[in-house]
C-alpha positions in Angstrom: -8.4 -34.4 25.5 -10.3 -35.6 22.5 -9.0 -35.9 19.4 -12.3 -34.8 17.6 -13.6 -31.0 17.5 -16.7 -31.7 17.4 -18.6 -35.0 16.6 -21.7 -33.4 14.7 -24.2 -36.5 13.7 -25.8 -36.3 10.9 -28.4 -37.7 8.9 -27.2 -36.6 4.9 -23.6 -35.7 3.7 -25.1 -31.7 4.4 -22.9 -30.2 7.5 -26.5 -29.4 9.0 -26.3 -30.4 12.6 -29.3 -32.3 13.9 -31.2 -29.7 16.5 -32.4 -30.8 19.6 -34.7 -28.8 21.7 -33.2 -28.0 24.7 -36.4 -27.2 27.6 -38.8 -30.1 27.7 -42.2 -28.9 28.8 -42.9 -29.4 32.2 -39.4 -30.1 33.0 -38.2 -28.0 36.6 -34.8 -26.7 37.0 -34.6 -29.0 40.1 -34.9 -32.3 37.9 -32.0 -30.6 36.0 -28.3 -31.6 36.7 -26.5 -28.9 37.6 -22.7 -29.3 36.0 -19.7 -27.7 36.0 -17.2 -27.9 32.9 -13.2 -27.6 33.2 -11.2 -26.9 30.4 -12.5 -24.5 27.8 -10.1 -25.6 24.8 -10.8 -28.1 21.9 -13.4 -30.2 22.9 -14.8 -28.1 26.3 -15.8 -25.6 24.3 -18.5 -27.8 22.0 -19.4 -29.5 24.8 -20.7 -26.7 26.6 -22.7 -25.6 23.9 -23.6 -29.2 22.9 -25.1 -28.8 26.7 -27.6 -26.5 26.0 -29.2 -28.7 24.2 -29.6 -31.6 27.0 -33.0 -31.1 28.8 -31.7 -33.4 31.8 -28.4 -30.9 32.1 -27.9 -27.3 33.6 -24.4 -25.8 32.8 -23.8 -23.5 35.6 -20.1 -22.3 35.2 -16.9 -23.1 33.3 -13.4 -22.6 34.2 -10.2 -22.1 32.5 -7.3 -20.4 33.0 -7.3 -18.5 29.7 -9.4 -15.8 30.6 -10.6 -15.4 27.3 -13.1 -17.8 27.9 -15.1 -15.7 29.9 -16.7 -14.3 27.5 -17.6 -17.3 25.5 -19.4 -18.0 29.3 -21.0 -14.8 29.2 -22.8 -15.9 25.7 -23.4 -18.9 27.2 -24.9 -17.3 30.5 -22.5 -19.1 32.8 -20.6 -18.0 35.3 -16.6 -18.1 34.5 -13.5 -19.2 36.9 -10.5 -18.8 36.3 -9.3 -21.3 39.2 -11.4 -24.6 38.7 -11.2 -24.8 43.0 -12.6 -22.0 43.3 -15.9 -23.0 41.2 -16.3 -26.2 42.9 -15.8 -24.8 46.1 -18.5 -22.0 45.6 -21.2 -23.7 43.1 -23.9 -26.3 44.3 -22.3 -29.0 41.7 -23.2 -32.9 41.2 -20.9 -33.1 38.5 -17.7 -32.1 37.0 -16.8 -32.3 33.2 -12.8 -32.9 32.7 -11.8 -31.6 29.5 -8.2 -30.8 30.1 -5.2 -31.9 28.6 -4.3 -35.6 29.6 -2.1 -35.0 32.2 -4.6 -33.1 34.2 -7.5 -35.7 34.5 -6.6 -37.5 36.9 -5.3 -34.8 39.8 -8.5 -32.4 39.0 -10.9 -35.7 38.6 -9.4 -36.7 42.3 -9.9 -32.9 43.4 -14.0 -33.3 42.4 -14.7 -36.8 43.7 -13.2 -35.6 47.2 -15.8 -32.8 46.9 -18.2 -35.2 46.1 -18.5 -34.8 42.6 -19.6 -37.3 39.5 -17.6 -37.4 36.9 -17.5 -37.1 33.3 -14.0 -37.3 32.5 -12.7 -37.1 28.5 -10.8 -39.8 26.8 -8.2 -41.1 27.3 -9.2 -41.7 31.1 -5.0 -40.7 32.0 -2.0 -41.1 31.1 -0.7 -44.3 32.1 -2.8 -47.3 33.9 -1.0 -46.4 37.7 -3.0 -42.7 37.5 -6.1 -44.4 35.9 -6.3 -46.3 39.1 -5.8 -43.6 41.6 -8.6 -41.8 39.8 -10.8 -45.2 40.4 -9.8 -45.3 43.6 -11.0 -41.8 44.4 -14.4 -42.5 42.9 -14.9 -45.5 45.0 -13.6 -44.4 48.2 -16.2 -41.2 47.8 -19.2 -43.2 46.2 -19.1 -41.0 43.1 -19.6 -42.5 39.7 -17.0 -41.7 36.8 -18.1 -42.0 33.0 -15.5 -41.8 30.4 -15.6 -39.8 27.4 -15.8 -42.2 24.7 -18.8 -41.2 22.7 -19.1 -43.3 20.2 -21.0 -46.0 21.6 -23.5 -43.5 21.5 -23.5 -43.4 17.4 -26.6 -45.5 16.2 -24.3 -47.6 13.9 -22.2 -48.3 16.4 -25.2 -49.3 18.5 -26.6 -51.5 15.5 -22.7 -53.0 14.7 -22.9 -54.5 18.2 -26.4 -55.4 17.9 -25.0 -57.7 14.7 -22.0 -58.8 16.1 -22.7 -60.2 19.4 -26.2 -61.1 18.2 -24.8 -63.4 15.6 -26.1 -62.2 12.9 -22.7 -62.9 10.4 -22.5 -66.0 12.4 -19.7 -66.9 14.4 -17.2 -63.7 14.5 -13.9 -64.2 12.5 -12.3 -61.0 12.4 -12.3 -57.4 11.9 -9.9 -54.6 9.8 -10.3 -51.0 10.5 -8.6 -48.1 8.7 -8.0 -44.4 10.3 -5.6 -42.4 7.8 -6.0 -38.6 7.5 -3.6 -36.2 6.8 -3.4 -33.5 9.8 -2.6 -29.7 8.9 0.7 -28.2 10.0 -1.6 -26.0 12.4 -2.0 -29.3 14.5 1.1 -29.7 16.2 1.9 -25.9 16.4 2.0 -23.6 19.6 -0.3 -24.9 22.1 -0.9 -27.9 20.8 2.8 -28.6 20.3 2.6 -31.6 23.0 1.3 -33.7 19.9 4.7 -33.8 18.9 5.5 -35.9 22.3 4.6 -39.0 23.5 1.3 -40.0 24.2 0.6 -37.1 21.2 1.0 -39.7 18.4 -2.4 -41.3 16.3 -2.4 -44.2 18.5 -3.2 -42.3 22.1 -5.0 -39.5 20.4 -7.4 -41.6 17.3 -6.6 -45.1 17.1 -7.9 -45.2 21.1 -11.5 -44.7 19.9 -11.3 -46.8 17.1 -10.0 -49.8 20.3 -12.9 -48.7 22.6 -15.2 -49.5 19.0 -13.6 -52.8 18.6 -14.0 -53.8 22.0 -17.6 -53.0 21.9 -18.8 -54.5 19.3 -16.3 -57.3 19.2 -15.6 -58.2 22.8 -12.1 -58.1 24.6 -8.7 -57.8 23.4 -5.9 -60.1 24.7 -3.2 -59.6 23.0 -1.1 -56.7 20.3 1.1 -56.9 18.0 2.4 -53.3 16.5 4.8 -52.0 13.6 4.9 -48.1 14.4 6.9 -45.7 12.3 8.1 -42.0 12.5 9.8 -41.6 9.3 7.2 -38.8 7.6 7.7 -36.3 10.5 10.3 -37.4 12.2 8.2 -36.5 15.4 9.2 -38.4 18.6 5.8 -40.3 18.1 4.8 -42.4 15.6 2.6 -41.1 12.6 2.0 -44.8 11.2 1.2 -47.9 12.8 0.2 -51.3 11.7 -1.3 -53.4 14.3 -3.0 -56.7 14.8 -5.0 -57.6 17.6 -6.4 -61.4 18.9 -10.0 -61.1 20.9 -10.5 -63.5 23.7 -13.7 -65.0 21.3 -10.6 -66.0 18.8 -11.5 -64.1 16.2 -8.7 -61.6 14.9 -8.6 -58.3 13.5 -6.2 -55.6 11.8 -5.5 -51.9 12.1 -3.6 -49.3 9.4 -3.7 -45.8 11.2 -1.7 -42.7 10.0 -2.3 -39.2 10.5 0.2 -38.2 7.3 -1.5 -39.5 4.5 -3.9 -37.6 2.2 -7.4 -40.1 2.4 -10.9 -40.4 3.7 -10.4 -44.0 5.2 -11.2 -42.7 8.9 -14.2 -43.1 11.2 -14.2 -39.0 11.2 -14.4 -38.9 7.4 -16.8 -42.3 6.3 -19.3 -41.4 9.0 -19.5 -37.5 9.1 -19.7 -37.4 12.5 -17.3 -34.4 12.4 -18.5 -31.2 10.3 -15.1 -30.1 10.2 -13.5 -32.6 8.2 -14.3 -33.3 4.7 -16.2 -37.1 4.4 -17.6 -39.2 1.6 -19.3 -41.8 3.7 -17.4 -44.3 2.5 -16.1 -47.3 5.0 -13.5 -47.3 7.2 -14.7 -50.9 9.3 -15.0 -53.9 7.9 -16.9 -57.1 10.6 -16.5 -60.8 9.1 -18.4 -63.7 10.3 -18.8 -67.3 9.2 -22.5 -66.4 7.8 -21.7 -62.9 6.9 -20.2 -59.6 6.5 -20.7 -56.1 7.1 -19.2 -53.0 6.0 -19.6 -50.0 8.2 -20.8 -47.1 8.5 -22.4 -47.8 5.0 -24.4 -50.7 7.1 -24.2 -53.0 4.6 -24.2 -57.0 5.0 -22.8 -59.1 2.5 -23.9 -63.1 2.2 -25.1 -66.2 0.4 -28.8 -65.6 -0.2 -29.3 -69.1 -1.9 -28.0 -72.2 1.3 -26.7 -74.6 -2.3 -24.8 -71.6 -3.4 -22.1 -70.9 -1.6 -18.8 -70.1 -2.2 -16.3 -67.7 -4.2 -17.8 -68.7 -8.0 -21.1 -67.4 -6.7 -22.6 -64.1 -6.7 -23.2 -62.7 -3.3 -25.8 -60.4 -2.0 -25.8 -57.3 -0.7 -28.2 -55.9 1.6 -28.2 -52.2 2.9 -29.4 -52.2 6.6 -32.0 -49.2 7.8 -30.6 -46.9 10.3 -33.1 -44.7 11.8 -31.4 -41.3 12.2 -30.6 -40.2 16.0 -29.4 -37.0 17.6 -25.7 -35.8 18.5 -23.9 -38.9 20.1 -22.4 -36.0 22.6 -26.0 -34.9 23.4 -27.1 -39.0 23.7 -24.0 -39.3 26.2 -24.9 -36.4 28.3 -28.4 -37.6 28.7 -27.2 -40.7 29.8 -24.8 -38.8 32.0 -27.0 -37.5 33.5 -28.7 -40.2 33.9 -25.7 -41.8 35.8 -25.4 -38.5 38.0 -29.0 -39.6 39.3 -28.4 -43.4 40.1 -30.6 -43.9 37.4 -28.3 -45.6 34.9 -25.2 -47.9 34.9 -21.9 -45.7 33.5 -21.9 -47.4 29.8 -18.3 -46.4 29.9 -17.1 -46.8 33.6 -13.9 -45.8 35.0 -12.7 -49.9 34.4 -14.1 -49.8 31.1 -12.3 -46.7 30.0 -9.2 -47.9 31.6 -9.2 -51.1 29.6 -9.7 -49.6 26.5 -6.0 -47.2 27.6 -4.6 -50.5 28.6 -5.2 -52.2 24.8 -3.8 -48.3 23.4 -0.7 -48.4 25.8 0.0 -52.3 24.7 -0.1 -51.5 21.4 2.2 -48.2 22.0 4.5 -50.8 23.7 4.8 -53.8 21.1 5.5 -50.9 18.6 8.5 -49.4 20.6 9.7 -53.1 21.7 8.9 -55.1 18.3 7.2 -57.9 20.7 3.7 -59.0 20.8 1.6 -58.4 24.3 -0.4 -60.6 25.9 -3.1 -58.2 28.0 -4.8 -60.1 31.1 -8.4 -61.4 30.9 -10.1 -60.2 34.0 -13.3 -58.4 34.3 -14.3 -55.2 32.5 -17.7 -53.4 31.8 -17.3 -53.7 28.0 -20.6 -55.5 27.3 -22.4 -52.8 30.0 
């Protein structure tokens, strides 16, 4: 399940959503996706009404086993199940959306790719890299197409980061810091939601995973972890704190603070106010550094020598704020291309592979933090630079 209750883009620090129209003219029901969602709770929720704004999508029914939810379907004018089954069994589906807790992606996302359905499965892909690779299994053996929920490659500024990075505009990549610190509310880890408390419920699995699937794609592939993780705020049986360095097969390095106990803006949610429902001040919380250049992010702005004779730390430097041309919703972006993927139009920007790489560099980093051991991660293929 994602951590995020909503990723609301905006343009200005106002909590004004950008509104997209929802019924392009001359657009047919048939040319429409028709979708099925699966798990009402913290993110399926937004998501179904993010998909009334998607031209290319139809919502036709939810399901969730909290029956309260049907009448969030009625105001929606969906159908509601109770039994996920039973609505795959009796709509005409091409796609399922999985957001249910973790431990229930991979046996429902097996359940819809036998019944021949896409999927659009939330972050992280599972639990643990063995049940990420039944679920790829399952897609492959059915010829269904899985796209994992990490929508931030869909924020422009993430787009234009990776532009800039791999572009070589800071020259040759030298390393990367990123800071996620929040403090979460007591109401977080409280009744339902009490499996934060466990493990995989810990900042690392739940945020610092997105801030990994950013690095990877603007940066390129991680190889190997190192991780200093401590409980001692909450005394949860999962870390709150984590300090963590990571080497990318290009050889540049980079560095991670993350805590979820701290009172600060210094997170992705608050510098880019992606997320209405927590306070932001559009600050930085990334920071790219290159032999030619810098850039801090989201604030877009590169740092370098203007004047070739002049270089060096007794010089001033210059500073130079980067346009970004403000887009729609990154949720609404990454149905449309979800869509898209359901149609054999477009390649899965986050494929089943990618998504389970990105759980692979979280799950390393949970593991040099409990073993106080760096790991080394193999170098095979992934679809990070899809």
């Amino acid at each position: 399940m994602c951590s995020c209750l909503r990723g609301c883009f905006r343009a200005s620090g106002s909590c004004d959503r950008v509104r997209v129209r929802c019924r392009s003219e001359g657009r047919s029901d048939m040319e429409r996706v028709r979708l099925g969602l699966i798990g009402m709770g913290l993110i399926g929720t937004p998501h179904a009404r993010t998909l009334q704004e998607v031209e290319d999508c139809e919502l036709v029914a939810v399901a969730d086993i909290d029956e309260k939810y049907a009448e969030t379907a009625a105001q929606l004018g969906v159908r509601y199940y109770r039994d996920y089954a039973e609505m795959v069994r009796r709509e005409n589906l091409q796609a399922a959306i999985i957001a249910t807790p973790n431990h229930l992606h991979v046996p429902i996302g097996i359940a819809c790719a036998e019944r021949g359905l896409h999927l659009f499965v939330e972050k992280p892909i599972a639990q643990e890299l063995g049940e990420a690779d039944r679920l790829i299994e399952a897609a492959h053996r059915h010829g269904v197409h899985i796209l994992v929920g990490h929508q931030r490659r869909f924020n422009v500024r993430v787009e234009k980061a990776r532009e800039l990075v791999q572009g070589g505009d800071l020259g040759r990549l030298v390393g990367a810091t990123i800071t996620w610190a929040l403090l979460k509310p007591p109401h977080y880890f409280e009744g339902p939601l009490a499996w934060r408390k466990e493990t995989g419920g810990g900042p690392i699995l739940i945020n610092l995973i997105h801030d990994i699937d950013n690095l990877r794609y603007i940066c390129g592939e991680i190889v190997e972890v190192f991780a200093m993780t401590s409980d001692m705020v909450r005394n949860f049986s999962v870390e709150d704190t984590a300090g963590v360095t990571f080497r990318f097969q290009n050889g540049a390095v980079g560095t991670a603070f993350i805590a979820d106990c701290a009172p600060s803006l210094s997170a992705y949610e608050a510098t880019t106010g992606e997320n209405p429902l927590i306070y932001n001040d559009f600050g930085n919380c990334y920071c790219f550094f290159g032999t030619e250049a810098s850039l801090l992010f989201p604030q877009m702005k590169k740092l370098f020598y203007s004047d070739p004779g002049k270089l060096g730390w007794h010089y001033p430097i210059t500073e130079e704020g980067l346009k970004i041309v403000p887009a729609e919703d990154p949720y609404v972006r990454e149905f449309r291309h979800f869509a898209g993927v359901v149609r054999g139009d477009e390649r899965p920007r986050i494929s089943g592979e990618d998504g389970r790489r990105t759980l692979e560099v979280a799950l390393a980093v949970r593991r040099s933090g409990e073993t106080g051991q760096p790991v080394r991660l193999h170098t095979g293929h992934t679809d990070v630079n899809a």
